[in-house]
N, C-alpha and C positions, 0 to 999 in steps of 0.2 A: 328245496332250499339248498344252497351251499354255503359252505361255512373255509375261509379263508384266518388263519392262526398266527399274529404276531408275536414273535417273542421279544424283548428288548432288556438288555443286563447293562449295570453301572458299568465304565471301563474299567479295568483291572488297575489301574492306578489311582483311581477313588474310593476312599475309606466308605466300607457299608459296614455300618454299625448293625441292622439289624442281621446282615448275616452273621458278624461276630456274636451277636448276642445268641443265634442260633445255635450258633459252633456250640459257643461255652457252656448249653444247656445239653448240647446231645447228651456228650458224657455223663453227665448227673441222672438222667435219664436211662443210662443203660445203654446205650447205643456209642459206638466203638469204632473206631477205623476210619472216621471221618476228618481228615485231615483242617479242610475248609470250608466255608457254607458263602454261595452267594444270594443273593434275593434278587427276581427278577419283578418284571413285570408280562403280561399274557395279556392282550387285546383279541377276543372273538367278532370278527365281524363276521356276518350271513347276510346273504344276498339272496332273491327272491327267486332265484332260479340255478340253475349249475353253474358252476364258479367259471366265469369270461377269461381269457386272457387279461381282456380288460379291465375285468375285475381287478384281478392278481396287480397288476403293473398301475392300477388306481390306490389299492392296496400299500405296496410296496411305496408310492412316492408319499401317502398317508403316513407310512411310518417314520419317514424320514424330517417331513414338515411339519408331524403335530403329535406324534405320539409318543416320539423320543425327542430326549432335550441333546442335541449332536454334542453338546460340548460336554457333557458328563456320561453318554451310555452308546449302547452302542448298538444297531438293529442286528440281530444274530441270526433271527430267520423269519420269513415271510411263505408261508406254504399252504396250499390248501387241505382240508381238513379230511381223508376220504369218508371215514367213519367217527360220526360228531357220536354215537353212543360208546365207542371204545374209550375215547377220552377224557369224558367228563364222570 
């Protein structure tokens, strides 16, 4: 199986509340040095066999058509996953 990684963040000129609520808890929490906090979103797709070009490029046009809303966020990256057990 191949596993293909979307990542998709608000634009930087849209209020995310939940990352602000994250900020504001670090500190309380103990944790220090963190300026900002964004909230993304992560779409895993796997495919039935090693990840295609055409995967990736069916991938990529998926992020842009359904999986982010263009007018508020923004597709940051689209890449294939080499080692699906390092990351989850």
């Amino acid at each position: 199986m191949g596993t293909v990684v979307v990542d998709v963040m608000l634009k930087p000129e849209i209020l995310d509340p939940q990352g602000q609520a994250v900020a504001g808890a670090l500190p309380r929490l103990g944790f220090s040095g963190f300026t900002d906090v964004r909230q993304g979103k992560r779409f895993v797709l796997t495919t039935p066999g090693e990840v295609t070009p055409q995967d990736l490029a069916a991938a990529r046009e998926a992020a842009v058509t359904l999986l982010s809303n263009p007018v508020m966020e923004d597709v940051v990256s689209v890449r294939v996953l080499a080692d699906p057990e390092v990351e989850h």
